[in-house]
C-alpha positions, -999 to 999 in steps of 0.1 A, spaced: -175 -539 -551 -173 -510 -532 -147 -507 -500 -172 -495 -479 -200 -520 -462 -222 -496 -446 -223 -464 -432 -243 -451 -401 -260 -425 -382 -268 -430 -348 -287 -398 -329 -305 -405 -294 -331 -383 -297 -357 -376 -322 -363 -339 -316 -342 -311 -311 -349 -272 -295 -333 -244 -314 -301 -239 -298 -295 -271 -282 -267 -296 -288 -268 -325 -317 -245 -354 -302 -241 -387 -320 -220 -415 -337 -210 -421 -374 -204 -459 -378 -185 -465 -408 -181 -506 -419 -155 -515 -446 -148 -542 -466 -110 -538 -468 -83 -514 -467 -91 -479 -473 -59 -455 -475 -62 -414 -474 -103 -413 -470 -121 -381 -463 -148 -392 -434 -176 -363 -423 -206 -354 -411 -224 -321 -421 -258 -307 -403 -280 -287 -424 -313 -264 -424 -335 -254 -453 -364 -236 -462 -382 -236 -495 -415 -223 -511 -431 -225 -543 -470 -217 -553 -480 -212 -586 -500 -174 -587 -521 -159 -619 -506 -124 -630 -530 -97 -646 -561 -113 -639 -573 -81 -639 -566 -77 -675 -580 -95 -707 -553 -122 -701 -535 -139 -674 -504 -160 -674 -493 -181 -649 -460 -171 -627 -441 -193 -605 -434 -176 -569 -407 -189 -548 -383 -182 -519 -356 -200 -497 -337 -199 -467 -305 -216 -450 -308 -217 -416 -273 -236 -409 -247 -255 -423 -219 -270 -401 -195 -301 -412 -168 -319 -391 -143 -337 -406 -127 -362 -390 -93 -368 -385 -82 -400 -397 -45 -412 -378 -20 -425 -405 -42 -416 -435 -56 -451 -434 -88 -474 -423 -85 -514 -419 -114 -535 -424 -142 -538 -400 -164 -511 -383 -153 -478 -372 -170 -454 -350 -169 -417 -353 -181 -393 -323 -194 -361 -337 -210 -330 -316 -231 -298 -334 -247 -268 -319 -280 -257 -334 -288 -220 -338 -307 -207 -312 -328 -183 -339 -343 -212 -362 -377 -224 -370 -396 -255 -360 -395 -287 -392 -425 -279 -414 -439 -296 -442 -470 -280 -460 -483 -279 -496 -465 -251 -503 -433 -255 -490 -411 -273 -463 -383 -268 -437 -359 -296 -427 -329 -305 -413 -310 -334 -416 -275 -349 -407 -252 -360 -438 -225 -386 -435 -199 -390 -461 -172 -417 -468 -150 -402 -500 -115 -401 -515 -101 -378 -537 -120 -391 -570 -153 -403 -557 -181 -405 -531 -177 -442 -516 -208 -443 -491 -233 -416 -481 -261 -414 -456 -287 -389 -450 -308 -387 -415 -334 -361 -412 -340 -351 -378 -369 -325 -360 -365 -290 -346 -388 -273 -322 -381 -238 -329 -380 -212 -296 -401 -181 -288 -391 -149 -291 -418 -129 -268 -408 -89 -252 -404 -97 -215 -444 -75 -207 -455 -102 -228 -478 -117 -197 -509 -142 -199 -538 -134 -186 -558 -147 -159 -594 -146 -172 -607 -175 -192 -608 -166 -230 -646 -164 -246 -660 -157 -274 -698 -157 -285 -713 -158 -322 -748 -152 -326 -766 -160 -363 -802 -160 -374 -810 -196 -391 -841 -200 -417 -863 -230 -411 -895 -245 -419 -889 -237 -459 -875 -202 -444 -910 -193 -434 -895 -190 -396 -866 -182 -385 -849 -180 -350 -814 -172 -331 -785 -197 -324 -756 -185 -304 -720 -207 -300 -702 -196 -270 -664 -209 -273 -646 -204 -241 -604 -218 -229 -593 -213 -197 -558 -199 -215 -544 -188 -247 -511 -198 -246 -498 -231 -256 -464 -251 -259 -461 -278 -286 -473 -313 -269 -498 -292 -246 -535 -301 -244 -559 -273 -254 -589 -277 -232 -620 -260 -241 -657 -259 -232 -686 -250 -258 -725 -236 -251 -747 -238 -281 -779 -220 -275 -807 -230 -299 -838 -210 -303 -851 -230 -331 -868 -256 -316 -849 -282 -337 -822 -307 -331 -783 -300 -335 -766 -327 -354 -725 -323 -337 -698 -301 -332 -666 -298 -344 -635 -285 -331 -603 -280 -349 -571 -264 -347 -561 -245 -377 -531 -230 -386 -528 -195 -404 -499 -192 -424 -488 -163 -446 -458 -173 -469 -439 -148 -483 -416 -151 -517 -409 -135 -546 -421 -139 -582 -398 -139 -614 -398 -100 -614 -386 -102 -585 -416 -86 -568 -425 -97 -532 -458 -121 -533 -479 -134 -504 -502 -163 -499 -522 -174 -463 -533 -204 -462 -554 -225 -436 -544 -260 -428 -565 -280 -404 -536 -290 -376 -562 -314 -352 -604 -317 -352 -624 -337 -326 -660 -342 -337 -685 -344 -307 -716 -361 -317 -747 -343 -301 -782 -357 -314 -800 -336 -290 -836 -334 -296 -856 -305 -301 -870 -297 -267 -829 -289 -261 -824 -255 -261 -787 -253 -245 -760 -278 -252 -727 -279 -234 -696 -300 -246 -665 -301 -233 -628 -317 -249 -594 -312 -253 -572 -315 -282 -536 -325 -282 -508 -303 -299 -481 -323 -318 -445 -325 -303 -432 -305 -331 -447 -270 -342 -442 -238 -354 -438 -213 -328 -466 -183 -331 -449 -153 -352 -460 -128 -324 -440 -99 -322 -407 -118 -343 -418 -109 -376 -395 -98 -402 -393 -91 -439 -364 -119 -442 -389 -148 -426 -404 -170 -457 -434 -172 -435 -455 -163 -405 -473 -191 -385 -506 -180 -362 -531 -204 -346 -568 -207 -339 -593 -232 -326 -626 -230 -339 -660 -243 -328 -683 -255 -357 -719 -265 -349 -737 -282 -373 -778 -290 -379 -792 -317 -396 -818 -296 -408 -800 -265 -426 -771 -262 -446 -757 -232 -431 -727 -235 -400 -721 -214 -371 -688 -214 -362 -664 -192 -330 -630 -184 -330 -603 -179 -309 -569 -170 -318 -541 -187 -293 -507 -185 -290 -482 -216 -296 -447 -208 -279 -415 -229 -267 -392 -221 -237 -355 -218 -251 -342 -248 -229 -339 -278 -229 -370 -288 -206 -394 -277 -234 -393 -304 -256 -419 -332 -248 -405 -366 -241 
């Protein structure tokens, strides 16, 4: 049986900013006696991608390649100091203090790859591990903007107008989406109000409208030649579906909603990017309307911008 009952990491908070302090407790429980021990804690922060790409498809024959990349965004460990190289039975508590970069990304978890951070807690002597515990924790990463970077005042719109068959294409008339916010600029745990105008010429009815939040990232990695490869991808962050049924003597059809940002996100690239980042991370919300009678969408976008203050107050409770 091992000496070692349990060990424990206790952290107050569940997320983090880039740059802000990681305070907690490592409660170590033994069985018995425990002479010369190496107790520590280590904080760490990874990044890893992998996609699998086809090479010479322009060719007669393709193979399959394997892209990946990686980063280490930090790596601290405290050892403890144990007084007379020795631990009686019971439960001993450990204070230990860590100060995260102020230059990291937010946690992010895709299909693709994932970044995480978690705290380590080891119990050891010379010859083997005793106890170990692993705690992953979130990070909100910070916002680097140039200081001209300003919002604006006016409300954000944007209008799509589309031609839609109907009557077994025999007639056809206009439809226009109008997608409008009153900002563009957004921290994580924000609500993004919005307000939508469809305007339907066709005389018939609009089924509902969708609105989701969609983030556009571009990964960026490197195959086995070690030639750089990039992939964007679209991943659906939030939706809210607004059910409409409006008849067809209803030509205009206004909805309005919000949708609610998670706590943790991946700040907007903006003017940060770099060749050493394993990704870049936009945003846009998109307005979808959808008819009962035709197969064909007609969707409006509008890019926004997701940014975090680098203090303290900018993470959500």
């Amino acid at each position: 049986m091992s000496v070692v009952k349990s060990i424990e990491l206790l952290v107050p908070k569940e997320v983090y900013l880039a740059g802000s302090e990681v305070a907690g407790q490592l409660v170590l429980t033994l069985h018995g006696t425990l002479v010369d021990p190496l107790v520590k804690v280590e904080l760490v922060g990874r990044g890893y991608l992998e996609w699998v790409e086809e090479a010479n498809v322009e060719k007669d024959y393709s193979q399959r390649g394997t892209c990946v990349n990686k980063a280490d965004y930090v790596h601290k460990s405290k050892t403890f100091k144990i007084e007379r190289s020795w631990l009686g039975p019971g439960a001993h508590t450990f204070d230990f203090r860590f100060v995260l970069p102020p230059r990291i990304p937010s946690t992010f978890s895709s299909r693709v790859g994932r970044i995480s951070y978690f705290l380590q807690a080891i119990c050891a002597t010379r010859e083997l591990i005793l106890g170990k515990q692993k705690k992953y924790i979130l990070v909100q990463g910070t916002s680097v903007f140039r200081q001209d970077t300003v919002e604006s005042e006016f409300p954000l719109v944007v209008e799509i107008r589309k031609t839609l068959l109907y009557n077994c294409c025999f007639q056809s008339a206009p439809v226009t989406v109008r997608l409008s916010l009153e900002k563009g600029i957004f921290t994580p745990g924000d609500e993004i109000c919005f307000a939508a105008e469809i305007s339907n010429e066709t005389g018939r009815s609009l089924k509902k409208v969708v609105f989701a939040l969609h983030s556009v990232v571009l990964y960026k990695a490197f195959n086995l030649r070690a030639e750089r490869r990039t992939l964007e991808q679209r991943e659906e962050v939030t939706r809210l579906e607004s059910p409409v049924g409006s008849g067809p003597t209803c030509p205009v059809t206004r909805v309005r909603g919000a949708l609610a940002l998670p706590r943790v996100l991946p700040v907007s690239s903006g003017g940060r990017r770099s060749e050493e980042d394993i990704m870049d991370v936009g945003y846009e919300l998109t307005a979808t309307a959808h008819f009962p009678w035709c197969l064909r969408t007609i969707s409006a976008r509008i890019p926004i911008v997701v940014r975090s203050p680098g203090s303290e107050e900018g993470v959500p409770e």
